[in-house]
C-alpha positions as CSV (number, residue, x, y, z in Angstrom):
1,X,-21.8,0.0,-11.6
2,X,-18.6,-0.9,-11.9
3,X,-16.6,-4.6,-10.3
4,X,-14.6,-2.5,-7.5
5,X,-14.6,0.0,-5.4
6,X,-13.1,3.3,-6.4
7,X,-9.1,2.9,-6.5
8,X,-7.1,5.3,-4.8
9,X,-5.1,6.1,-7.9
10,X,-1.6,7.2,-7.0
11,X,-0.3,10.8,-8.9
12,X,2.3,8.3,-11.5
13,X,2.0,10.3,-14.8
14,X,-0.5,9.6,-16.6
15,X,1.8,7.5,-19.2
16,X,3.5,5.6,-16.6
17,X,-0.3,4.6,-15.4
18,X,-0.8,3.3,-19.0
19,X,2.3,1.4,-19.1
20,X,1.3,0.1,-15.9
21,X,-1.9,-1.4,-17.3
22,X,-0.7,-3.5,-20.1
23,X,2.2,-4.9,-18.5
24,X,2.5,-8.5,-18.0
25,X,2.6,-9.2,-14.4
26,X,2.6,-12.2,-11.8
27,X,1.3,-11.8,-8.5
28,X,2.2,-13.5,-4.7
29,X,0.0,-12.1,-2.1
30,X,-3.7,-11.8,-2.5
31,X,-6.1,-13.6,-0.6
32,X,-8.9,-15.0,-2.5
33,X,-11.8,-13.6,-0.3
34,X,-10.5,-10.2,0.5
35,X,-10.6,-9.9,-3.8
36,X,-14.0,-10.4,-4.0
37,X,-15.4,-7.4,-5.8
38,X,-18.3,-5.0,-4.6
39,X,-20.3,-6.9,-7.1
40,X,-19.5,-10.0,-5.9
41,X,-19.7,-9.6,-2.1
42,X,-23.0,-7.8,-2.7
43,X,-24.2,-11.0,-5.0
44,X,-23.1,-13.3,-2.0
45,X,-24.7,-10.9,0.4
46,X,-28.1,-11.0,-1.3
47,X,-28.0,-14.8,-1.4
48,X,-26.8,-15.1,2.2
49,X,-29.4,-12.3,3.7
50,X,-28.8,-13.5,7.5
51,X,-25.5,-11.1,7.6
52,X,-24.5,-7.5,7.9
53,X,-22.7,-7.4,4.8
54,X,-23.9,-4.9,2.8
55,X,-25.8,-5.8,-0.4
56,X,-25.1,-2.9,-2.4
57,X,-22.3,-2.4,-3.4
58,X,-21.9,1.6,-3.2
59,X,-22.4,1.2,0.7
60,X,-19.1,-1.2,1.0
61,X,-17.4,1.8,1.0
62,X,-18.2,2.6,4.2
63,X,-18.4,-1.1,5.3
64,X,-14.4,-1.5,4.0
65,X,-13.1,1.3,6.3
66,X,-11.0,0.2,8.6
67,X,-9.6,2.1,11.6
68,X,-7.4,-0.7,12.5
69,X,-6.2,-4.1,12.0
70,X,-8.4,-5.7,14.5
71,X,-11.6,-3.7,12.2
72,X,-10.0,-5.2,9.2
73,X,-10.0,-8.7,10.2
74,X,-14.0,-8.5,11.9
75,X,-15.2,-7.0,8.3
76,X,-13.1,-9.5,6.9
77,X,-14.6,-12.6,8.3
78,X,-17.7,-11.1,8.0
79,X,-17.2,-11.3,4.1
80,X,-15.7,-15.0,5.2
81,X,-19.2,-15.9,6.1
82,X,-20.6,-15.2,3.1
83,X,-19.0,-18.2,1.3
84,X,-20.9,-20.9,2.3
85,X,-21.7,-23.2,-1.0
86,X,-19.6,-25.0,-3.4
87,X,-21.0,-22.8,-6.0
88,X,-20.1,-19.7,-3.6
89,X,-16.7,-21.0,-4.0
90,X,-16.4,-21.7,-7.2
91,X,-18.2,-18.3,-8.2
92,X,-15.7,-16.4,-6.2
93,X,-12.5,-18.1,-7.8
94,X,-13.5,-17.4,-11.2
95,X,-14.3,-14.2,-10.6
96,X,-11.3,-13.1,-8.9
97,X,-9.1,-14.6,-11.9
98,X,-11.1,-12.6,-14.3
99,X,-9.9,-9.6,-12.5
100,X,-6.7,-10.6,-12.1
101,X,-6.0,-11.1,-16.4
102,X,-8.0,-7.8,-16.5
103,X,-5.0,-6.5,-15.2
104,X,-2.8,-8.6,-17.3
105,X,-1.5,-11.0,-14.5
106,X,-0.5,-14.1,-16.0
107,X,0.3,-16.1,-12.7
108,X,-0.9,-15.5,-9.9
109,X,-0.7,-17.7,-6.3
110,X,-4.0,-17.0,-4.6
111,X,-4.3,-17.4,-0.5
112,X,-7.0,-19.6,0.4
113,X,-7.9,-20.6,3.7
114,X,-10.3,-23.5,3.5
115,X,-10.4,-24.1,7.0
116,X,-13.2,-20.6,6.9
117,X,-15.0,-22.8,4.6
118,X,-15.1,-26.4,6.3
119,X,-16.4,-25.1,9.3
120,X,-18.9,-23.9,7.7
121,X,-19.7,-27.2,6.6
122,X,-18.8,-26.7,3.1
123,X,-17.7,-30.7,1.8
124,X,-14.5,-31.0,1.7
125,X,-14.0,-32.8,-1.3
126,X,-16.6,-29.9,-3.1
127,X,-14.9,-26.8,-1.7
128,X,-11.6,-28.3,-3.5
129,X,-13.5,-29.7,-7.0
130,X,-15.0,-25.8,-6.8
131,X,-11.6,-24.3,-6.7
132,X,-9.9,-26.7,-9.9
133,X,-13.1,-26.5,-11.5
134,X,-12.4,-22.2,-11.5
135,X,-8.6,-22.8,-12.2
136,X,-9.1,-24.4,-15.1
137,X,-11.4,-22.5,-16.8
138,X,-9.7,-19.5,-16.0
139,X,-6.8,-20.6,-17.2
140,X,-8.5,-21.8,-20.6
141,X,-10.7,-18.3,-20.7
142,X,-7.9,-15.7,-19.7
143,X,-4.8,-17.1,-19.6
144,X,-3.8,-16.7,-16.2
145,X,-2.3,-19.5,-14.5
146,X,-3.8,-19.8,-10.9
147,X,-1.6,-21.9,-7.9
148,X,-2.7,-22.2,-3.9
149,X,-1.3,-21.4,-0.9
150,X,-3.1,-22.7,1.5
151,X,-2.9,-20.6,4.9
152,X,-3.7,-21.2,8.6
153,X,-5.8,-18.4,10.0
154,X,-4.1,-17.4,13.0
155,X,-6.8,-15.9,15.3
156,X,-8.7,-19.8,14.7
157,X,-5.7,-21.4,16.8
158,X,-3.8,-25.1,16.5
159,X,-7.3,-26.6,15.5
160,X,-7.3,-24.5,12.3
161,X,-3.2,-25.3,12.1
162,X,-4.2,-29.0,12.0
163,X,-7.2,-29.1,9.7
164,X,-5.2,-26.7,6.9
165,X,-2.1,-29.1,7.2
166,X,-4.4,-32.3,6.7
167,X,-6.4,-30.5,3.8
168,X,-2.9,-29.7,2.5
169,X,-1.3,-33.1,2.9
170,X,-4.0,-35.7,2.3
171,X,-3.0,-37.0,-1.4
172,X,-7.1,-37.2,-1.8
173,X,-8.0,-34.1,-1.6
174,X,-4.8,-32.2,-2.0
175,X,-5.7,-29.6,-5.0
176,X,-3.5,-30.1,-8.1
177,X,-3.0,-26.3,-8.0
178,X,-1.6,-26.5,-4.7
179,X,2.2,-25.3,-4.2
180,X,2.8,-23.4,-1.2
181,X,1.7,-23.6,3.1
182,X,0.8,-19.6,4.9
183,X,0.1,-18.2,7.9
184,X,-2.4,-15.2,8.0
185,X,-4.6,-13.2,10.6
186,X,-3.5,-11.2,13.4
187,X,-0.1,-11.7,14.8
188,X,-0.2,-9.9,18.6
189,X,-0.7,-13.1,20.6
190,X,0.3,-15.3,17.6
191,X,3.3,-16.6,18.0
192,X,5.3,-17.7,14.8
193,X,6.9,-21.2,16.8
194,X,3.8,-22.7,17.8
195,X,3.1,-23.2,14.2
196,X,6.5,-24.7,13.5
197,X,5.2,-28.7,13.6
198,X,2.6,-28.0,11.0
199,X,4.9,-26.4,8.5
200,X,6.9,-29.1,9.1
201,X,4.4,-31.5,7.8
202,X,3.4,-29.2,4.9
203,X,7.4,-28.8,3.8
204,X,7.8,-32.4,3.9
205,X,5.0,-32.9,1.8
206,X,6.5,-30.7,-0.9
207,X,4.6,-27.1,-0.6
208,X,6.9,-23.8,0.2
209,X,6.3,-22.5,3.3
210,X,5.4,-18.6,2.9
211,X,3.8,-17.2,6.1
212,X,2.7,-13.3,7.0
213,X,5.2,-12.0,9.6
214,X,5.8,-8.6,10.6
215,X,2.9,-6.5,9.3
216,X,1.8,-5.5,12.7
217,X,4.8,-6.6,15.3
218,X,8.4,-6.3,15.4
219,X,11.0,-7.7,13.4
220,X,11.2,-10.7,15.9
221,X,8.3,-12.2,14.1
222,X,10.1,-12.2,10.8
223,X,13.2,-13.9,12.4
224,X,10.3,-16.7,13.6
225,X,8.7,-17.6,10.6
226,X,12.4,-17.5,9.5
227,X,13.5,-19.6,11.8
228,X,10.6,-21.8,12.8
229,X,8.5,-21.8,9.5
230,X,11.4,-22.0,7.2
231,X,10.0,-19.4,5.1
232,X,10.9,-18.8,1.9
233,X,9.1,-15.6,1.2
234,X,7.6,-13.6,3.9
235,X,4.3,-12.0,3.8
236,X,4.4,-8.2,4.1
237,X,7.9,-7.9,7.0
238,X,6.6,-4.9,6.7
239,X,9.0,-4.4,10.5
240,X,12.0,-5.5,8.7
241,X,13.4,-2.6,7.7
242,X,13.9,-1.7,12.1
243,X,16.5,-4.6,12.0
244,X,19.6,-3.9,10.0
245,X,20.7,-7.0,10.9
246,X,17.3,-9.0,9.4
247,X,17.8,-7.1,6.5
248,X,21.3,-8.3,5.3
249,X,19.9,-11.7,5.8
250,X,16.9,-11.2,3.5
251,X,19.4,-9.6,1.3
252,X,21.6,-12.6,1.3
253,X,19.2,-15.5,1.2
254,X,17.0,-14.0,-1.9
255,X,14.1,-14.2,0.9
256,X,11.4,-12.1,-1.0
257,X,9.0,-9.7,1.0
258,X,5.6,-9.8,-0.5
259,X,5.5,-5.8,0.1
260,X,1.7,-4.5,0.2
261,X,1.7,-0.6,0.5
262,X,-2.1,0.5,0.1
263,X,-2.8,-2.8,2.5
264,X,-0.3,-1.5,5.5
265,X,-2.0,1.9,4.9
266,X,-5.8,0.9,5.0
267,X,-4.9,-1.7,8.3
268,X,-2.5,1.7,10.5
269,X,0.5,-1.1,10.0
270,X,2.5,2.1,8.3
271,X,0.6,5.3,9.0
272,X,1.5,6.7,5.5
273,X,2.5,5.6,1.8
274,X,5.6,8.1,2.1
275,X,6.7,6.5,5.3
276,X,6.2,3.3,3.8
277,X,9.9,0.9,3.7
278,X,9.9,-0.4,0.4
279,X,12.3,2.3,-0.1
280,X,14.9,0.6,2.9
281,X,14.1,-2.8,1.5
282,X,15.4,-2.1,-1.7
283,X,18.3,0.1,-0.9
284,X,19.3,-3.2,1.5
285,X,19.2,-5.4,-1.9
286,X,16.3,-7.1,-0.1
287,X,14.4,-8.9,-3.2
288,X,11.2,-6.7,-3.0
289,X,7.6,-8.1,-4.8
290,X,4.8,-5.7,-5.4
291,X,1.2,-7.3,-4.5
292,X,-2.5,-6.1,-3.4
293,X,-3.5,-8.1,-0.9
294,X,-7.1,-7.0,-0.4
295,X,-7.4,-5.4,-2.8
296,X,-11.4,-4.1,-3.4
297,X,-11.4,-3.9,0.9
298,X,-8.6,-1.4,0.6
299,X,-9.8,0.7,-2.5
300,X,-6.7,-0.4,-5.1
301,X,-5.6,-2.8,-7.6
302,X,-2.4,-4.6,-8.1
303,X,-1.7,-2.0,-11.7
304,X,-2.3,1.0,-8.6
305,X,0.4,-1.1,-6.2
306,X,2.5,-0.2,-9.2
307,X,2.0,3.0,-9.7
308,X,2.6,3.6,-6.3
309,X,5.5,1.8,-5.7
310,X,7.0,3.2,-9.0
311,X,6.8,6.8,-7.0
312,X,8.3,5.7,-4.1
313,X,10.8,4.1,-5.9
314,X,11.2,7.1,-8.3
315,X,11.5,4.4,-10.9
316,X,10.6,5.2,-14.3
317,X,9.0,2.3,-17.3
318,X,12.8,0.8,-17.5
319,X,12.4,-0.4,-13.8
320,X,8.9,-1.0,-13.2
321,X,9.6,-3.9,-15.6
322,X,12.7,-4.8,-13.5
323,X,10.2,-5.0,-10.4
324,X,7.4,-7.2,-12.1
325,X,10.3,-9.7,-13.2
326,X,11.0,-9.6,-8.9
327,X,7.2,-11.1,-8.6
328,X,8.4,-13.9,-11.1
329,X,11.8,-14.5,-10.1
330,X,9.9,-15.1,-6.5
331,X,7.1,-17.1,-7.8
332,X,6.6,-20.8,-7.5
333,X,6.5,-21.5,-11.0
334,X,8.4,-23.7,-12.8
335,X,11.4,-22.5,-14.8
336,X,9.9,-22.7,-18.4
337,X,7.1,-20.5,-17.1
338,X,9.1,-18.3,-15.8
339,X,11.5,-17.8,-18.8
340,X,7.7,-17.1,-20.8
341,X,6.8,-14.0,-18.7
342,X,9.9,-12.5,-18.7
343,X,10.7,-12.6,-22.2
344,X,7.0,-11.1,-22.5
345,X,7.6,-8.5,-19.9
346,X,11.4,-7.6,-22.0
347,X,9.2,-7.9,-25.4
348,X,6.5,-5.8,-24.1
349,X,9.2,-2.8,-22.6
350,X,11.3,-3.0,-25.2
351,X,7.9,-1.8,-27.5
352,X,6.8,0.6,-25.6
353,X,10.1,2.4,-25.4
354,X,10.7,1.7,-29.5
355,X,11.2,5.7,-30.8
């Protein structure tokens, strides 16, 4: 049995696949329950037997099909529900960063919405000792450095907006991981503005505000969270590339799109890889990331994310690297730990190139 589902290897060759895997990478967007493995979810799901959650993991398969967004978000709070301990929490956290250096990701900022957990009537104070308790030892384990973005879930409403700003803000229980303020969930009948007084509170407090805007509606969302979030990276803006204008601005400002391209598949946001935009984002000099989202609900991995934007790109080893030195340029972290991954990232080419 093996920690996820089957990936839906893209058709890279074989030694581009291999490059892939070893390289040193940083990652933006990937929610911290949507990566809980088949092993993990089916771990949870055996503790927690009052759920429909599968508790083997061969018949997630089926469970992580998803005919639309709307599908993806019920079987995703489904999996939500399954967290309901301190040691749930910190089980899942460690776990997830063990994939993560599997893949040779050596920073990662992982969405977490705690506001799923303290409604559950998970402490507080526990829920965040659970998630620096996994930080740290992952970091001392594997190496990878683990931040937090804490994210309001939008189908929960201004209640959920207050609570995640307060968990955020409050200097006793803010996590020392902590760096950036999101926005997730659906966005038809979630407007971006109504959001605006909470990021407010969250910028002034010293997080980055990076919210999910146009995965599923038009460009106008994007020029929200712009506008009304502040954002300084957007999640997916997968609708971007319909505004020429949005674009140049992107373009411009060094705003990074936190690009997704199994993810808009598996949720009908893009209805296939080839029709996928990463290729108008970069041709606009838009400052394009490569992430997995999901990634065990949508079948991938963040070295497959790669692999398939390095088709769509028609990019070969040279600028593959070029794109995972995009994730850290975009990142959070500081400029010393910046300069680390992409002299490894240079080192690491440069060897694998050596004749």
């Amino acid at each position: 049995m093996t920690d996820h589902l089957d990936v839906l290897v893209d058709p890279a060759p074989l030694d581009l696949h291999a490059f892939i895997a070893s390289l040193p990478k940083a990652e933006l967007h990937v929610h911290h329950v949507g990566s809980a493995s088949p092993r993990i979810v089916a771990e949870l799901a055996a503790r927690h037997p009052d759920t429909k959650v599968p508790t083997d993991p061969e018949a997630l398969v089926d469970f992580f099909t998803f005919t639309d967004f709307a599908r993806f978000i019920d079987v995703y709070l489904s999996v939500v529900d399954l967290i309901r301990t301190p040691e749930d929490v910190r089980l899942l956290t460690y776990e997830v960063a063990r994939d993560l250096a599997r893949q040779q990701v050596r920073y990662a900022e992982l969405t977490i919405t705690p506001f799923s957990s303290t409604r559950r009537g998970i402490d507080e104070r526990a829920f965040m000792d659970a998630i620096e308790d996994a930080r740290k030892a992952a970091e001392a384990e594997f190496g990878t450095v683990l931040r937090w973005c804490f994210d309001i879930p939008g189908e929960a409403g201004l209640e959920s907006a207050e609570e995640t700003v307060r968990l955020a803000t409050d200097e006793r229980l803010r996590p020392e991981g902590l760096v950036s303020f999101g926005l997730g969930g659906p966005e038809i009948g979630v407007p971006r503005p109504q959001f605006k007084p909470y990021f407010d509170r969250a910028i002034a407090a010293g997080l980055r505000s990076v919210p999910h805007a146009g995965e599923t509606t038009g460009p106008q969302t994007v020029w929200d969270a712009l506008t009304h979030l502040r954002a300084e990276r957007i999640g997916h803006g997968t609708s971007s590339a319909q505004d020429d204008r949005l674009l140049a601005h992107l373009a411009e400002h060094r705003i990074a799109l936190e690009v997704c391209p199994t993810s808009n598949i598996a949720t009908r946001a893009v209805r296939t890889l080839d029709e996928h935009p990463i290729k108008e984002f970069v041709k606009a000099g838009v400052l394009v990331t490569v992430n997995s989202d999901d990634p065990p609900m949508f079948g991938t991995d963040l070295n497959n994310e790669y692999a398939v934007a390095a088709r769509l790109l028609e990019l070969d080893e040279r600028g593959v690297a070029e794109l995972a030195k995009n994730a850290v340029d975009a990142s959070f972290l500081d400029e010393a730990g910046k300069s680390r991954i992409r002299d490894e990232i240079d080192t690491y080419t440069a060897a694998w190139l050596a004749p």
